[in-house]
N, C-alpha and C positions, 0 to 999 in steps of 0.2 A: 137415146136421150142423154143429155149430158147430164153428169152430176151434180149435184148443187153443194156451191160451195159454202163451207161454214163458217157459220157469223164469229164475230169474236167473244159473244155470250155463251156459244160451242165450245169455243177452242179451252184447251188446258192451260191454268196456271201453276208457276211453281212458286216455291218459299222456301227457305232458307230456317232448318228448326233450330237454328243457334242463336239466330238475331232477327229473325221474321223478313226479312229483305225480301223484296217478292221482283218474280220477271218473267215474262210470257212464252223464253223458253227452256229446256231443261242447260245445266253447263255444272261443271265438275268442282267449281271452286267460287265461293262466293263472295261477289265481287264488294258488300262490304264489311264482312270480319275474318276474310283471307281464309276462311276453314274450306278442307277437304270432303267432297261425298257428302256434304248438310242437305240441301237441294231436292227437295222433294215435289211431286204432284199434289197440290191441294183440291182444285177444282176449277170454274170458269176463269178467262180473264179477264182481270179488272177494267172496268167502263172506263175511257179516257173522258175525262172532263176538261174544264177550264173553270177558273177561280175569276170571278171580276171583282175588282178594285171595292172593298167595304171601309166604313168608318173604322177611324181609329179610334182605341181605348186610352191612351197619352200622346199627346204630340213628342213629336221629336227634337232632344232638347244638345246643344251645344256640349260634350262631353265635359267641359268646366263646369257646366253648370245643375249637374246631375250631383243629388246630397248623396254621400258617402255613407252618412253617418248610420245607414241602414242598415249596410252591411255587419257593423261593429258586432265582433264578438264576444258572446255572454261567457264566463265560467264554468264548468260542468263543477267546481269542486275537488276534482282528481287533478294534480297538478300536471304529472306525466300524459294523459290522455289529451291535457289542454297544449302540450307540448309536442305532439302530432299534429291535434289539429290547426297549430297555428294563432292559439289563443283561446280555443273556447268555440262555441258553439254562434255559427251564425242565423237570427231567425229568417226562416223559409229554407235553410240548409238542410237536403237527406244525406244522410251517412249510412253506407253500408258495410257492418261489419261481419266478419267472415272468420270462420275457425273450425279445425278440428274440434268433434264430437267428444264431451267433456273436457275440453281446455280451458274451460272458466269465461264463455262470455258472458250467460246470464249471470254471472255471479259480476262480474265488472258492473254490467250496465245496470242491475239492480241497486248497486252502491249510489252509482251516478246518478241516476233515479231519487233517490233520497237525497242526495247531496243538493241537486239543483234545484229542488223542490223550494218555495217559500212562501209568503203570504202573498208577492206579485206575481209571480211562478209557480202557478201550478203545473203538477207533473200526470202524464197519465203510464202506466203497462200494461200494454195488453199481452196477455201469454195464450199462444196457442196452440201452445204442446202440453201445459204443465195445468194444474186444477190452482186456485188462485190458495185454497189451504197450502200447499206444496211451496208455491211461491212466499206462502206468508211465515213459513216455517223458514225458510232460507233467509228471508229478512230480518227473522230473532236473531238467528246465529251470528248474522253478519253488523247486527244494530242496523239495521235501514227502515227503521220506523219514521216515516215523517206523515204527520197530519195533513200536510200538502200534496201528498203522495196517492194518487187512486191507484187501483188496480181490477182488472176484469179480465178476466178468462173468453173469449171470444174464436172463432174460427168462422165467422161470418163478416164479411166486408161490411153490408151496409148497415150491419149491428156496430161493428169499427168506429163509421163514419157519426151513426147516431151517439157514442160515446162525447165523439169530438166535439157533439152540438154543446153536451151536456155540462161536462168537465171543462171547456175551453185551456186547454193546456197549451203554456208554452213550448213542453218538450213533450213528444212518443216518443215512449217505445216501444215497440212493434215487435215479438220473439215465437215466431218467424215468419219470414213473408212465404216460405214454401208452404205454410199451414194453413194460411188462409184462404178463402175463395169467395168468389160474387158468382152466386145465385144464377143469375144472365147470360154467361159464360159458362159453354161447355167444356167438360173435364175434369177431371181428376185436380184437388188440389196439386201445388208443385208442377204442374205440368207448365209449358210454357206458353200458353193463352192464358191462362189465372195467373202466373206472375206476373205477366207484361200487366194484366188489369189491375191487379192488386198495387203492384207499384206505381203504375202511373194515378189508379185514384187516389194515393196520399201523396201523391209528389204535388197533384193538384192541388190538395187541400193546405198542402204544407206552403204552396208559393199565397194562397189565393190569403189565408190565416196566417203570415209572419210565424210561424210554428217550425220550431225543429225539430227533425224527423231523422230518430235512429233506428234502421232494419238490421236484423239477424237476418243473416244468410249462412246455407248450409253449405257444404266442398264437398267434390267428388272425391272417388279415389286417386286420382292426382294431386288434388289439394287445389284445383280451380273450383272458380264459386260457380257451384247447380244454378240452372235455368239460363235464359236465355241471355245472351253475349249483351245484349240491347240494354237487360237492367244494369250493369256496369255503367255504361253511356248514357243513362237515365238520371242518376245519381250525379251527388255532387264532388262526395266523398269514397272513397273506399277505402277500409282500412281492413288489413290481415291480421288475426291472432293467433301468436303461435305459441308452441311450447310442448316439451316431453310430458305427456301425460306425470310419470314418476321422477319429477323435477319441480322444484318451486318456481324455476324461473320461468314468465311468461316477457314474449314481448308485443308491441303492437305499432304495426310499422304503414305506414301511409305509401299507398300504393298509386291513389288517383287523390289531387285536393286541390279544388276550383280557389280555397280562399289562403293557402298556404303551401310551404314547400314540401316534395314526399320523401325528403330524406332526413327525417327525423325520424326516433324511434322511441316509443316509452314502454319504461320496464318495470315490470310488477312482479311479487310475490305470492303466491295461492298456498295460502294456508285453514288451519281448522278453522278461524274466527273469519275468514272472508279472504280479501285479496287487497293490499296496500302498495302502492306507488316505491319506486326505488329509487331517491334520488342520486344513490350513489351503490350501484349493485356492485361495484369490483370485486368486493367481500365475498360474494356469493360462488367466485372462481378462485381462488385462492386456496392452499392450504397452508399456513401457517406455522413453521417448526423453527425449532433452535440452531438446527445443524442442518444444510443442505443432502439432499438425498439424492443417491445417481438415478438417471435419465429421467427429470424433470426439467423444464426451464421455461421462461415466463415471456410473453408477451405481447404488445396492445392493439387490441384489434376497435377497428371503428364502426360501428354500429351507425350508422348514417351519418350524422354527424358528432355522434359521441362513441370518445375514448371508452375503449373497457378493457384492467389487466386480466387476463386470461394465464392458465396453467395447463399446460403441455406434458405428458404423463406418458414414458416407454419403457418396456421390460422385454429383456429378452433369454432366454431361456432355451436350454439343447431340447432339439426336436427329436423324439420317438415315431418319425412317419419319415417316408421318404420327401416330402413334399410338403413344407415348412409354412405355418398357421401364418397366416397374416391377415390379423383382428383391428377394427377400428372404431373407436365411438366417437363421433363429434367433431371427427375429422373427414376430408373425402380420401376412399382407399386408393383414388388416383395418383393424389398429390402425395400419401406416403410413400407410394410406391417410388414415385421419383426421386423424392428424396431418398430411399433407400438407395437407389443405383447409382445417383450422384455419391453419395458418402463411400460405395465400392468402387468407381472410376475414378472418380476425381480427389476423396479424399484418401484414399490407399487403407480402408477400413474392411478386409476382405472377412472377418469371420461375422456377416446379416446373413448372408447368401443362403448358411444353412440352420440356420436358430427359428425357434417361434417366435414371432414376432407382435405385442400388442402396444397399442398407442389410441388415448386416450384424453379427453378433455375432463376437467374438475367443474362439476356443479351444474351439466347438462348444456352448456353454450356450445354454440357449433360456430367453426371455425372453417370458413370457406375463403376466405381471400387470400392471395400469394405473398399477402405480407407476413403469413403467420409460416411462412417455408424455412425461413432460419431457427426459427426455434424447434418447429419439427425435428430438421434436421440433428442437431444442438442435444435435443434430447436424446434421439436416436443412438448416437456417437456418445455420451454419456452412460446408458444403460450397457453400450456394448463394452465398452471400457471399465463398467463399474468405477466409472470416478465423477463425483458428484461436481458441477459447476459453481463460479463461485456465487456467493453471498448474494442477494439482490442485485439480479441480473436481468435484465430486457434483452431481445435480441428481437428483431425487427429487419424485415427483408424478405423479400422475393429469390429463389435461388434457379437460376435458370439448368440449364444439361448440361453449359458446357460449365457449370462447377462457379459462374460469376454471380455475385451479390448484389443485383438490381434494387433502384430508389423505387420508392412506394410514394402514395398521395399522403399527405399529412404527418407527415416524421415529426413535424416541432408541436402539432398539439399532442402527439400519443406520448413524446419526451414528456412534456410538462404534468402529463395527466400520471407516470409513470415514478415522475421524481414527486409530484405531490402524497402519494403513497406511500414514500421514504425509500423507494430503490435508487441506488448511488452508482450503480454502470448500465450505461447500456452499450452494445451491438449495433452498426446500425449500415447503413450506405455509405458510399462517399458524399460530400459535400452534404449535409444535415441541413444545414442553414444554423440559426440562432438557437443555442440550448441552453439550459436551464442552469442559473448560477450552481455553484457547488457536486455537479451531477457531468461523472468521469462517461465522457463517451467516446469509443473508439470504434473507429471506420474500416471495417473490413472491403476488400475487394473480391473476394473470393473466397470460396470455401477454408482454403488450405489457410489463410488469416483468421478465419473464424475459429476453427478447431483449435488452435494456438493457445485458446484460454484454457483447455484440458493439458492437463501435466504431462509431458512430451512421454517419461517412462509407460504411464499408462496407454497410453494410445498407442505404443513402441508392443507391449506384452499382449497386447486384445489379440491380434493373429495368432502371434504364438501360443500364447494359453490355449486357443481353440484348438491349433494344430495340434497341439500334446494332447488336448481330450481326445481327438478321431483315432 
């Protein structure tokens, strides 16, 4: 008797537990959000249907002729956060923001919350980790008392959605969408069938109501946002919050934005009384003295599209181990490292090799791009020499192995942003382009141009002193 063969209501489907992607047979990488081993068995496969042509809900209009003025974004209040987004809040726009676990997001969007709140705007928060007393105590501290302002503690969707009937808020916010779940929907809150639900029922509600919709979102231990790859794609906006737990400085950087560019970035303070916008944090990297100190030296890193002077911190000190410390905060231990070796090869700086070695940033900024390698370096060679660099000093540049002084993106806004400060030299590439009246800038090619601003005796005695200590 032949076998009989199985229907397609039999056969097994798979899905993909990143981003729900589904396909009738198993395969190693999913075809769309490119992950590894995601790819699981769920159950039957999907009925193949067909869709026939229904009424439309708008006709379809001439791209000139479609009003703009919809889009126009509202204010939140916070200047810096309106400066990610692009201007402000657009209605029917979701925002997903995203941060390490106490970095201050309910504490930002609490503020917001108030701020946006008015007699034509009403605001709603929903908290669904925190009891609304808890929330109402954060609000004293931080003054986010507004009469326009609701608040409800909730961890049920259609209690959520029943809010929204009630309150008619122009802005949610939502803290967090991993908290909550609909009833109807099997699973564990957080799991990835309750987000995909939870988000797409207020992205509904938020297109179908002009309402803008802010979610908390929680990160893995990678620092990627929890649940499925789909809610990114879901959303309008994404934005990252970051920041050293034991540092005031926070920033908030646009990762995804349907209605503006993602390479701004805005910077705040988290302090006792709340968290306040920066509109000019350089201050907060800085340290401030009368007389130049050895292995320090300054300079300006771009944070999307904004200048920030930054301070560059090295000591080095005879090592008691055979196998010499090399410590870094806020810098990558990559890029010191090469700079260390350049400064031994190319700059003829032989006593790093066996010294403890620490370098460090001022005021918790992290310093990742190759424009911040000269000043690394700069420092580096300063601490080793114990000869302090001069006075208000920038140094700016990329430093490759073989010892050369590469141009970076933006040299004439980080000049200006540098000489507004009151530094009077800078370090930099060749050809600068146009720089800032009254502000001495000289063009190195290479390391051994560089070092040239250290007093030739010291940099002459740094081996030998070391060789007399061994």
């Amino acid at each position: 008797m032949a076998a009989r063969t199985k229907s397609a209501k039999d056969r097994p489907s798979y899905r993909c537990t990143e981003c729900g992607w589904t396909t009738a047979k198993w395969l190693g990488r999913c075809f769309e959000c490119q992950a590894w081993g995601t790819v699981e068995e769920f159950g039957g496969a999907p009925a193949v249907r067909t869709t026939a042509a229904g009424r439309v809900s708008t006709a379809a209009l001439p791209i000139g002729q479609v009003d703009s003025r919809q889009a126009t974004a509202r204010s939140t209040g916070v200047g810096e956060l309106d400066r990610v987004l692009g201007g402000g809040l657009v209605p029917g726009a979701v925002v997903l923001l995203a941060g390490e676990p106490g970095v201050g997001k309910s504490t930002l969007l609490l503020d917001v919350a108030a701020k946006a709140a008015s007699d034509e705007h009403h605001t709603l928060y929903v908290t669904a980790e925190e009891s609304a007393s808890q929330v109402r105590m954060r609000a004293d501290r931080i003054r986010a008392i507004n009469d326009h302002l609701y608040l409800a503690a909730e961890t049920d969707l259609s209690a959520v959605l029943g809010h929204l009937d009630a309150v008619k808020p122009s802005l949610l916010v939502l803290d967090s969408v991993q908290t909550v779940a609909s009833p109807e929907i099997e699973g564990a809150p957080g799991g990835m069938a309750q987000v995909r639900e939870v988000a797409g029922a207020l992205i509904r509600a938020s297109k179908e109501r002009g309402m803008s919709t802010i979610l908390v979102g929680h990160v893995t231990k990678d620092g990627a946002i929890a649940g499925p790859r789909l809610l990114e794609h879901l959303v309008d906006v994404v934005l990252s919050f970051e920041g050293d737990r034991h540092a005031r400085l926070r920033l908030v950087r646009g990762v995804k934005n349907r209605y503006g560019a993602t390479d701004e970035v805005g910077c705040f303070e988290l302090h006792d009384e709340g968290i306040t916008g920066l509109a000019d944090p350089s201050g907060l990297f800085l340290t401030r003295r009368d007389e130049p100190v050895p292995g320090t030296c300054l300079t300006v890193t771009l944070e999307g599209k904004r200048p920030l002077v930054a301070e560059v911190q090295a000591l080095t000190v005879d090592s008691q181990i055979p196998s010499p410390r090399r410590t870094t905060s806020g810098l990558e231990t990559s890029r010191v490292s090469m700079m260390l070796a350049v400064l031994e090869q190319r700059g003829r700086i032989s006593s790093l090799g066996k010294r403890d070695i620490y370098s460090a940033t001022v005021g918790g900024v992290k310093l990742t791009e190759p424009a911040a390698d000269l000043a690394i370096a700069l420092a580096l060679a300063s601490a080793a020499s114990d000869t302090p660099l001069p006075k208000n000093l920038v140094a700016i540049g990329e430093v490759g192995l073989a010892g050369e002084v590469r141009r970076v993106t933006g040299v004439q806004r980080r000049l200006a942003e540098a000489h507004r400060l009151g530094f009077t030299h800078a370090l930099v590439p060749t050809d600068p382009g146009k720089v800032p009246a009254g502000m001495k800038v000289t063009e190195v090619a290479n390391m051994g141009d560089a070092l040239s601003v250290l007093p030739r005796r010291s940099r002459a005695q740094a081996p030998q002193e070391d060789g007399a200590r061994r």
